[in-house]
VMD Tcl script that builds the backbone (N, CA, C; Angstrom):
set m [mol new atoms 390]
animate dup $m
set s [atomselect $m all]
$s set {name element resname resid chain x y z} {
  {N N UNK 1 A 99.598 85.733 111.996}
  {CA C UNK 1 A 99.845 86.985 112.674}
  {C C UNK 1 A 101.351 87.247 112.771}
  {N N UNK 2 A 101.802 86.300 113.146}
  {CA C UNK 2 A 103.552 86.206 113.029}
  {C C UNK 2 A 104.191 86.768 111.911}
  {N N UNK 3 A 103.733 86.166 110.765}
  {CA C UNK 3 A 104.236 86.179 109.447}
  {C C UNK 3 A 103.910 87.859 109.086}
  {N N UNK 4 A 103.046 88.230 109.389}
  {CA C UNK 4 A 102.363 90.042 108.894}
  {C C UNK 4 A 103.724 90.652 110.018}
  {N N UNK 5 A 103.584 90.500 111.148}
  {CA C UNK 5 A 104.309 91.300 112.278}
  {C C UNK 5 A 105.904 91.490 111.251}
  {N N UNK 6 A 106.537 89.697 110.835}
  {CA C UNK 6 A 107.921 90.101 110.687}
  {C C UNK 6 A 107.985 90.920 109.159}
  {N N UNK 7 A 107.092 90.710 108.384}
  {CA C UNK 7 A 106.754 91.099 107.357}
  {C C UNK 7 A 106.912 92.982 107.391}
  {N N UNK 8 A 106.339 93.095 108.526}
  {CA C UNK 8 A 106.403 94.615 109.113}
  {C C UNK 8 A 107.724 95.165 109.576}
  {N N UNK 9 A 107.792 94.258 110.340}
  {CA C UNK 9 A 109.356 94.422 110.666}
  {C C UNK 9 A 110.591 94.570 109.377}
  {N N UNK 10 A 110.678 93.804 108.647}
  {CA C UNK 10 A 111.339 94.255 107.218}
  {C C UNK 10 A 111.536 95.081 106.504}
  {N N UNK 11 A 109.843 95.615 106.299}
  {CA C UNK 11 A 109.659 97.000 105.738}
  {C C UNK 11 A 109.967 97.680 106.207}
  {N N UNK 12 A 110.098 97.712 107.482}
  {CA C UNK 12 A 110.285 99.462 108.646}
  {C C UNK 12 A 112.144 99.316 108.124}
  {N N UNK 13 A 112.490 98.227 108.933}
  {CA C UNK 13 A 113.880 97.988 108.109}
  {C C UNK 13 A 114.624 98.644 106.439}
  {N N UNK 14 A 113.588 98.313 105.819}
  {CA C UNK 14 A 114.184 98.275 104.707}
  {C C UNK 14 A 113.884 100.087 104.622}
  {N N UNK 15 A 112.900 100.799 105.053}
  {CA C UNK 15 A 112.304 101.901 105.223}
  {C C UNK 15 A 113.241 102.965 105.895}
  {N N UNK 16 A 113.966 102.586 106.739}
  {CA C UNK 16 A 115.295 103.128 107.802}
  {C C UNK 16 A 116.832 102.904 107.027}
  {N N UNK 17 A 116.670 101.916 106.044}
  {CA C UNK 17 A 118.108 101.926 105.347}
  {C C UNK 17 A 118.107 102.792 103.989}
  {N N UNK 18 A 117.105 102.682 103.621}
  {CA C UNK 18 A 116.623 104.012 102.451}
  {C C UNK 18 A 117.077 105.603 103.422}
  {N N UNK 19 A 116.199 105.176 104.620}
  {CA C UNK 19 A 116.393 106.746 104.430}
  {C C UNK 19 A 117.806 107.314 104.987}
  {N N UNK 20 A 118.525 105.998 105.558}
  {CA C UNK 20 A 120.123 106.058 105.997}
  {C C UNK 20 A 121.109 106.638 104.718}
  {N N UNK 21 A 120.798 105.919 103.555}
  {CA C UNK 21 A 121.107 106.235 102.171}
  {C C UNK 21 A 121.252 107.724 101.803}
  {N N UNK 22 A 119.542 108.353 102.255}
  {CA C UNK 22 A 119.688 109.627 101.644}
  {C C UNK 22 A 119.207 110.252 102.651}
  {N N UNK 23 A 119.955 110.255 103.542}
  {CA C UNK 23 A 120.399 111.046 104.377}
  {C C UNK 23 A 119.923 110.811 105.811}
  {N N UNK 24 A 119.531 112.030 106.871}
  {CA C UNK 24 A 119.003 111.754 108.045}
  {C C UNK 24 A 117.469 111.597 107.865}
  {N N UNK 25 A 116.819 110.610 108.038}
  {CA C UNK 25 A 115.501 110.437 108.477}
  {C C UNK 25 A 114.648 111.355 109.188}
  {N N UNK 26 A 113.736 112.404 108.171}
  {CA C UNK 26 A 113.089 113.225 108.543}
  {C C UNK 26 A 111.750 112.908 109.738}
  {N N UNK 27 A 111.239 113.726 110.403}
  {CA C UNK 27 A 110.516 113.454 111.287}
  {C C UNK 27 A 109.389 112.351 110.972}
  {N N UNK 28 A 108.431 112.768 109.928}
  {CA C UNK 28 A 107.553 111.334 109.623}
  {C C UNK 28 A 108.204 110.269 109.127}
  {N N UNK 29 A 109.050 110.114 108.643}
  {CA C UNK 29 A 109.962 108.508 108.712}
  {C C UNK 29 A 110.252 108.207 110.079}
  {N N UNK 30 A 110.720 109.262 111.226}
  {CA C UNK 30 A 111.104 108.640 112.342}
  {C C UNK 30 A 109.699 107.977 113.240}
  {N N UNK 31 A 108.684 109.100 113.199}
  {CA C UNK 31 A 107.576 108.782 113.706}
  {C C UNK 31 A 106.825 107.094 113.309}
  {N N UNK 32 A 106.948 106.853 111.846}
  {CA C UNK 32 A 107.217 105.792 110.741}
  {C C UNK 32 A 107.570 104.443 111.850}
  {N N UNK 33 A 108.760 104.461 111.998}
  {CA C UNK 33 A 109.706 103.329 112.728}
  {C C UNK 33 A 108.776 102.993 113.834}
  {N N UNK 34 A 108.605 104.292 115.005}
  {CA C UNK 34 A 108.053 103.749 115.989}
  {C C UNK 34 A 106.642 103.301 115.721}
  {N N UNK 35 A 105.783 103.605 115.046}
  {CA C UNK 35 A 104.437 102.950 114.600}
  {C C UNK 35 A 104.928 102.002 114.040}
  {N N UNK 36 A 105.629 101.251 113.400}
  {CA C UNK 36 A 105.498 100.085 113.112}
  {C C UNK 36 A 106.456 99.472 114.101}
  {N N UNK 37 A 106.883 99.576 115.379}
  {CA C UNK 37 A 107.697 98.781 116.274}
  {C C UNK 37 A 106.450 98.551 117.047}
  {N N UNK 38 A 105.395 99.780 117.275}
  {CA C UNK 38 A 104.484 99.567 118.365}
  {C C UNK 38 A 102.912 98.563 117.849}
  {N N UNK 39 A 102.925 99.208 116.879}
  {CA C UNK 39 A 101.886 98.544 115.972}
  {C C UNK 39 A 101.866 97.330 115.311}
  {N N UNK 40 A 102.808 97.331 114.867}
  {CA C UNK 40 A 102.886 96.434 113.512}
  {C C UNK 40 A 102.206 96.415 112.667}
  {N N UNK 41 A 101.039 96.981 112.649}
  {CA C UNK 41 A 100.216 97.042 111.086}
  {C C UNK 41 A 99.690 97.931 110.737}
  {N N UNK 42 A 98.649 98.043 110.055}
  {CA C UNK 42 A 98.318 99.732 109.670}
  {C C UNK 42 A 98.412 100.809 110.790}
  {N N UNK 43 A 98.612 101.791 110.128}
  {CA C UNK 43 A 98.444 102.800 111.470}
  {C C UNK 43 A 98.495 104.344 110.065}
  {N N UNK 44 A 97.918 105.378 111.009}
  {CA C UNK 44 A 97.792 106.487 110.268}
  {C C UNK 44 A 98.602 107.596 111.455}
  {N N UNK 45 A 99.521 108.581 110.747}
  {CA C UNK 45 A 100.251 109.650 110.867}
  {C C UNK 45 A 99.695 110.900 110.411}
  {N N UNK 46 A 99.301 111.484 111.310}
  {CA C UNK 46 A 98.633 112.864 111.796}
  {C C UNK 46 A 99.646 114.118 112.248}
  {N N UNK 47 A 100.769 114.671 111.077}
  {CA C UNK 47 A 101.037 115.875 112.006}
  {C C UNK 47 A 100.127 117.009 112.860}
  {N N UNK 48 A 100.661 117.725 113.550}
  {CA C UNK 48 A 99.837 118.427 114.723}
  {C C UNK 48 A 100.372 119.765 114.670}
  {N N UNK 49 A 101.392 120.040 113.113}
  {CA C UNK 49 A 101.370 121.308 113.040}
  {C C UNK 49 A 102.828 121.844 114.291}
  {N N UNK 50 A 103.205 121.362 114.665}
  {CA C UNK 50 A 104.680 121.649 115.356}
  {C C UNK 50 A 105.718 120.740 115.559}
  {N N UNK 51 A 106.114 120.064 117.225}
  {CA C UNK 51 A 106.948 119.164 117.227}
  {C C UNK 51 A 106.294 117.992 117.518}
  {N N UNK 52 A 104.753 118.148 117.192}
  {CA C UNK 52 A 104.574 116.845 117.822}
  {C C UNK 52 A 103.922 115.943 116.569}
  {N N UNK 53 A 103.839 114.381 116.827}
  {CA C UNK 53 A 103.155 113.765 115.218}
  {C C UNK 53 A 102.499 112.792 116.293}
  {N N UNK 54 A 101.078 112.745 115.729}
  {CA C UNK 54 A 100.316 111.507 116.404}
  {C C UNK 54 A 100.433 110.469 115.197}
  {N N UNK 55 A 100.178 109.179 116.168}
  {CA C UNK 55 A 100.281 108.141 115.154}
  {C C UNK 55 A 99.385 107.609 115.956}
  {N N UNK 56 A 98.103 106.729 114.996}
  {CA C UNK 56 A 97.070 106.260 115.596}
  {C C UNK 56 A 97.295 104.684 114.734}
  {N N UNK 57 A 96.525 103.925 115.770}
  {CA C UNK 57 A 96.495 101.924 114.735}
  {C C UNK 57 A 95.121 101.956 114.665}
  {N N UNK 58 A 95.583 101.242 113.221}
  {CA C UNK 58 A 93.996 101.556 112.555}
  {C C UNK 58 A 93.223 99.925 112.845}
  {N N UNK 59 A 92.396 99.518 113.101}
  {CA C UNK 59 A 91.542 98.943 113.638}
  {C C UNK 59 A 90.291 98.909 113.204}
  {N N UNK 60 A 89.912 97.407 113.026}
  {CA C UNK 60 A 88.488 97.664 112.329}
  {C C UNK 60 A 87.766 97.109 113.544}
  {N N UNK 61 A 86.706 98.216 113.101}
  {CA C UNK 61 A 85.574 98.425 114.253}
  {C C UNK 61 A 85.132 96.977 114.320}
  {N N UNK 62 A 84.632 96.899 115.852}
  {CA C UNK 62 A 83.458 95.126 116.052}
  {C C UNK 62 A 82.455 96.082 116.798}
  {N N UNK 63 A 81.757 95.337 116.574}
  {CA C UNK 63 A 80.092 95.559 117.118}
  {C C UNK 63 A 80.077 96.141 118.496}
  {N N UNK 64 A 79.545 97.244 118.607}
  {CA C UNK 64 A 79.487 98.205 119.551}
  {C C UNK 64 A 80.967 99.171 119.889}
  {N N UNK 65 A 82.415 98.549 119.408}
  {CA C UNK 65 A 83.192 99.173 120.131}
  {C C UNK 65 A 84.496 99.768 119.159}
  {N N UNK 66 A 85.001 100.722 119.117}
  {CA C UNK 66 A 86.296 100.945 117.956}
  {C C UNK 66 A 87.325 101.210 119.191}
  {N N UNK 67 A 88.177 100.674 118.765}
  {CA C UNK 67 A 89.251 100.130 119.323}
  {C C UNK 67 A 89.908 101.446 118.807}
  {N N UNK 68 A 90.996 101.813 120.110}
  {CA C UNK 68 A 91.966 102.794 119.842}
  {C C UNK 68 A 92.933 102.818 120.719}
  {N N UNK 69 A 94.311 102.526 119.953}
  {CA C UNK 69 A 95.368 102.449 120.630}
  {C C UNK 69 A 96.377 103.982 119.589}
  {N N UNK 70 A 96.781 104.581 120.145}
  {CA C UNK 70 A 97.975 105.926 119.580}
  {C C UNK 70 A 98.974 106.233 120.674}
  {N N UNK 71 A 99.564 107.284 119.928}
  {CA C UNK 71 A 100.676 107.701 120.488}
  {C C UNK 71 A 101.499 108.926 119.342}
  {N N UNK 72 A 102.130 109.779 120.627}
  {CA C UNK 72 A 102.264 110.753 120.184}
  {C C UNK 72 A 104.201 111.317 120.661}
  {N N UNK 73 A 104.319 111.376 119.254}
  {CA C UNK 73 A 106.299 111.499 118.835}
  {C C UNK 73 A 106.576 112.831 118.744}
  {N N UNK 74 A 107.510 113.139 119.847}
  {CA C UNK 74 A 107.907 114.331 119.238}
  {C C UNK 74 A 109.452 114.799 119.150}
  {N N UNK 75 A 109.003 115.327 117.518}
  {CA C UNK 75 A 110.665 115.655 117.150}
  {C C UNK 75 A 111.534 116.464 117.587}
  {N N UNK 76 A 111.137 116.999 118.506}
  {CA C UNK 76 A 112.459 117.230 119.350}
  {C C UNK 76 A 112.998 116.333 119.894}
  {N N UNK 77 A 112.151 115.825 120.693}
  {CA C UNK 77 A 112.996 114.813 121.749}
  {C C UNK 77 A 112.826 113.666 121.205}
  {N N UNK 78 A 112.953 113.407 120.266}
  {CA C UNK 78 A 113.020 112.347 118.891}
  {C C UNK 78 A 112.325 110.847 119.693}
  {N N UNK 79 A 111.377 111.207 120.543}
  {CA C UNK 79 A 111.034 110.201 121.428}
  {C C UNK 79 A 109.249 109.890 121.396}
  {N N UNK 80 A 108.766 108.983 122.024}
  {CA C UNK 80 A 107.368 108.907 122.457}
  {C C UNK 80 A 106.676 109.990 123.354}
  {N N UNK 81 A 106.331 110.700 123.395}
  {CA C UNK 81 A 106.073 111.473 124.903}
  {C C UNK 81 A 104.233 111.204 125.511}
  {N N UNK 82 A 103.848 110.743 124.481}
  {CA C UNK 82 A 102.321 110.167 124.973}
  {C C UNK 82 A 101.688 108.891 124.157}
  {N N UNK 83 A 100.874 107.894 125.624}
  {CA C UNK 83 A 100.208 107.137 124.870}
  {C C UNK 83 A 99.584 106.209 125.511}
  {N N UNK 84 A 98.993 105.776 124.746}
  {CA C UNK 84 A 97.466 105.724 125.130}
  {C C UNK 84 A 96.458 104.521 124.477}
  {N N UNK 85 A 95.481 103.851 125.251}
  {CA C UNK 85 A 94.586 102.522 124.974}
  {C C UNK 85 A 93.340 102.593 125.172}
  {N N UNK 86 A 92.592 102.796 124.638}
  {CA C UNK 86 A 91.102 103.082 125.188}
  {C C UNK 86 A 90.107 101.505 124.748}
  {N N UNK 87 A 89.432 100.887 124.951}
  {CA C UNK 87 A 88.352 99.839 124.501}
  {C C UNK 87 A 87.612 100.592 123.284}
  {N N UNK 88 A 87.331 101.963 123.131}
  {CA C UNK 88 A 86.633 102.236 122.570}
  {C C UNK 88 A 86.549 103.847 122.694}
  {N N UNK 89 A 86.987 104.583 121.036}
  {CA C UNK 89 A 86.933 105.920 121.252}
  {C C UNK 89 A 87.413 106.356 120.101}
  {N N UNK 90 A 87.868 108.015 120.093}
  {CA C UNK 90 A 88.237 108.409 118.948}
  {C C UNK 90 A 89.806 109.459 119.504}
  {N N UNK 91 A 90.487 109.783 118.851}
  {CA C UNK 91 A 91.493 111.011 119.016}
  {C C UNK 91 A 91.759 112.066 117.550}
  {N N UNK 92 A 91.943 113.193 118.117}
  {CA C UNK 92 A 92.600 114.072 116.848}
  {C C UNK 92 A 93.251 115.468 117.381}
  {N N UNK 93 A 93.422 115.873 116.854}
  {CA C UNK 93 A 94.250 117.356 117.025}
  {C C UNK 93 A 93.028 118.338 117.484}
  {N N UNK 94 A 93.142 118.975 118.383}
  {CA C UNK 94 A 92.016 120.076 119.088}
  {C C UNK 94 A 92.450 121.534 118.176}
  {N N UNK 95 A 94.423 121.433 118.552}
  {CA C UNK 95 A 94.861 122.218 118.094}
  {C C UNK 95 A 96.566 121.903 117.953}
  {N N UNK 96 A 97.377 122.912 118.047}
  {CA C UNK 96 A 99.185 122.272 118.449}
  {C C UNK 96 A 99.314 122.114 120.064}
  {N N UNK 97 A 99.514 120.894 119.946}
  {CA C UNK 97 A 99.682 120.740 121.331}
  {C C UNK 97 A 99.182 120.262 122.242}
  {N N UNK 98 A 97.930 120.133 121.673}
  {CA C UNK 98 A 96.301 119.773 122.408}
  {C C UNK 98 A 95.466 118.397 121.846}
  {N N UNK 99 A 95.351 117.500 122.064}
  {CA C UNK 99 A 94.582 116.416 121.399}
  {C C UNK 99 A 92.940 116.656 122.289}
  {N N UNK 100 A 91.970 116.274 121.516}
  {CA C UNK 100 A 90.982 115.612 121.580}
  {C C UNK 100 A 90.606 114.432 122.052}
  {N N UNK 101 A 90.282 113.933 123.243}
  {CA C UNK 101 A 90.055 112.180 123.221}
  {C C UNK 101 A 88.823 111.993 123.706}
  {N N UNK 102 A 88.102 111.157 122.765}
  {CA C UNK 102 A 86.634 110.823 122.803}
  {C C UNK 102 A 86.942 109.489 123.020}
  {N N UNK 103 A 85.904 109.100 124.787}
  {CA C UNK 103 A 85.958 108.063 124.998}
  {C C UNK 103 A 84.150 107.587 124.875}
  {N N UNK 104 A 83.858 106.076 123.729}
  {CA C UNK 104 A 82.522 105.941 123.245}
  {C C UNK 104 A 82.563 104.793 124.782}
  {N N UNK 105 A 81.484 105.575 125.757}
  {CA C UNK 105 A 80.658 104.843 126.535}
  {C C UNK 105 A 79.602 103.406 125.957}
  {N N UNK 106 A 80.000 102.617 126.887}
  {CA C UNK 106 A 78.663 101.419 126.308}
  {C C UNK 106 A 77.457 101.855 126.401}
  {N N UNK 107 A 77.215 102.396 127.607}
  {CA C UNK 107 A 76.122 102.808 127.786}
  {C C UNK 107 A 75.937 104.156 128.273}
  {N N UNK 108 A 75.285 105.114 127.537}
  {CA C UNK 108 A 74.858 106.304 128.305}
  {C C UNK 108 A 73.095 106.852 129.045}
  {N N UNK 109 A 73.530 107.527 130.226}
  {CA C UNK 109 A 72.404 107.739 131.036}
  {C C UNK 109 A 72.043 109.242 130.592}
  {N N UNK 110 A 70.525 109.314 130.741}
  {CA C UNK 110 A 70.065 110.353 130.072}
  {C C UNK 110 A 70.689 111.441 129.922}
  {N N UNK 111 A 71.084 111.727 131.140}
  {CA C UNK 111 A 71.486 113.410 131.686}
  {C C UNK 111 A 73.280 113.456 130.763}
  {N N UNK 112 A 73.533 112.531 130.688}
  {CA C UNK 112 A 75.120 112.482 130.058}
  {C C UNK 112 A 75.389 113.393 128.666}
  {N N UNK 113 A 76.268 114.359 128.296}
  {CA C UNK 113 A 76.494 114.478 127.048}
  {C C UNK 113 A 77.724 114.315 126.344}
  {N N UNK 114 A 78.107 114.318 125.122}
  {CA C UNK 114 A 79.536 114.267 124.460}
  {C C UNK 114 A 80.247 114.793 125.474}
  {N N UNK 115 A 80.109 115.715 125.685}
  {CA C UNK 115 A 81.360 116.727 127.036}
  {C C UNK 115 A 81.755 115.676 128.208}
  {N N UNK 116 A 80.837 115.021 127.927}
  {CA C UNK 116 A 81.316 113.529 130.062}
  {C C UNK 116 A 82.337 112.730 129.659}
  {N N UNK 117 A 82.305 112.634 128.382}
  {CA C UNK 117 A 83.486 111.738 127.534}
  {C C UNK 117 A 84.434 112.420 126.522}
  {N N UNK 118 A 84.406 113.315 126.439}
  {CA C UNK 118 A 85.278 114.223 125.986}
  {C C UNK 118 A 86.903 114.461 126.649}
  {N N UNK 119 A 87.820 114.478 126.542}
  {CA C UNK 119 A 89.098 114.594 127.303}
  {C C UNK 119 A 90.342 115.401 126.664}
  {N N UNK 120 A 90.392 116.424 126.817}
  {CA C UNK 120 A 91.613 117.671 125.982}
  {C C UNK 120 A 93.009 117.271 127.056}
  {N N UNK 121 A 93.351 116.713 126.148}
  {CA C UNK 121 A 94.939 116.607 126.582}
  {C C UNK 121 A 95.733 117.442 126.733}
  {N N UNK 122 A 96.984 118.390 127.102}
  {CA C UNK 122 A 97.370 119.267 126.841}
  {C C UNK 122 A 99.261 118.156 126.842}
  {N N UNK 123 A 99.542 118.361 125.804}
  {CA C UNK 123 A 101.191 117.734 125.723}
  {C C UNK 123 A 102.179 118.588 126.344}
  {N N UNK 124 A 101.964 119.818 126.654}
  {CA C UNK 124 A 103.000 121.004 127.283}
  {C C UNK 124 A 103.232 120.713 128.857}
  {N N UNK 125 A 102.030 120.435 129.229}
  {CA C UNK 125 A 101.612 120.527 130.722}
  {C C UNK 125 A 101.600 119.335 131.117}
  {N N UNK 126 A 101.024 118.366 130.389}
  {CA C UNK 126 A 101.246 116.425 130.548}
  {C C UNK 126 A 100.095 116.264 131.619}
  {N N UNK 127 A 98.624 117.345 130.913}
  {CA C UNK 127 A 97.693 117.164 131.910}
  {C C UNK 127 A 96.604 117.466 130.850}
  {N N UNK 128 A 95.441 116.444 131.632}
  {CA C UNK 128 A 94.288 116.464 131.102}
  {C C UNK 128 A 92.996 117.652 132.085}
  {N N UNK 129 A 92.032 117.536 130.781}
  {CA C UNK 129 A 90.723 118.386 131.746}
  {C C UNK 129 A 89.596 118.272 130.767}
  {N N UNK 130 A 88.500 118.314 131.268}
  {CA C UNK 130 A 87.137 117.930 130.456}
  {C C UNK 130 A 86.903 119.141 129.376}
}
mol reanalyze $m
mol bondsrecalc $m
mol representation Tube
mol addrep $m
């Protein structure tokens, strides 16, 4: 696990002196760096269509549960501004600005639907609602 992490670490390295080379490091290279500082290993980059870029770690599913850890960069404030760990769930773009977060219950009771676990983020407002 060590050996993959520094292995990661190199590349992001070697990934940041390229793009020092030719020039300033555009937004998905920057987004780039911090997924592999936070991650270290696979991860997938989702623009959102403005200033913001989700970056999700990719994770292979185990029995009953998909693992989801992301986070969300935005190039303005060339920073993290959201993020997030669930045991088990999904995220994506609703719209600009807006994520989707599906949290997968272990168990659901009859009366329950997608909507009880459903969660619209809003990144403007730094507030959630069902």
């Amino acid at each position: 696990m060590t050996g993959i992490y520094q292995l990661n670490r190199v590349v992001a390295f070697f990934l940041l002196l390229l793009a020092g080379c030719s020039g300033a490091p555009n937004s998905e290279q920057r987004a780039e760096y911090f997924a592999n500082e936070r991650f270290g290993g696979e991860f997938e980059i989702v623009p959102g269509g403005g200033e913001f870029v989700l970056c999700v770690k990719k994770e292979k599913p185990k029995p009953g549960v998909q693992p989801l850890a992301f986070f969300v960069y935005s190039t303005t404030a060339d920073s993290i501004v959201y993020e997030r760990e669930l045991e088990s769930g999904t995220v994506k773009w609703l719209e600009e600005g807006k994520l989707s977060i599906v949290r997968i219950p272990g168990n659901i009771s009859g009366d329950e639907t997608a909507d009880a676990f459903t969660e619209i983020y809003d990144l403007s407002t730094r507030t959630s609602s069902k």
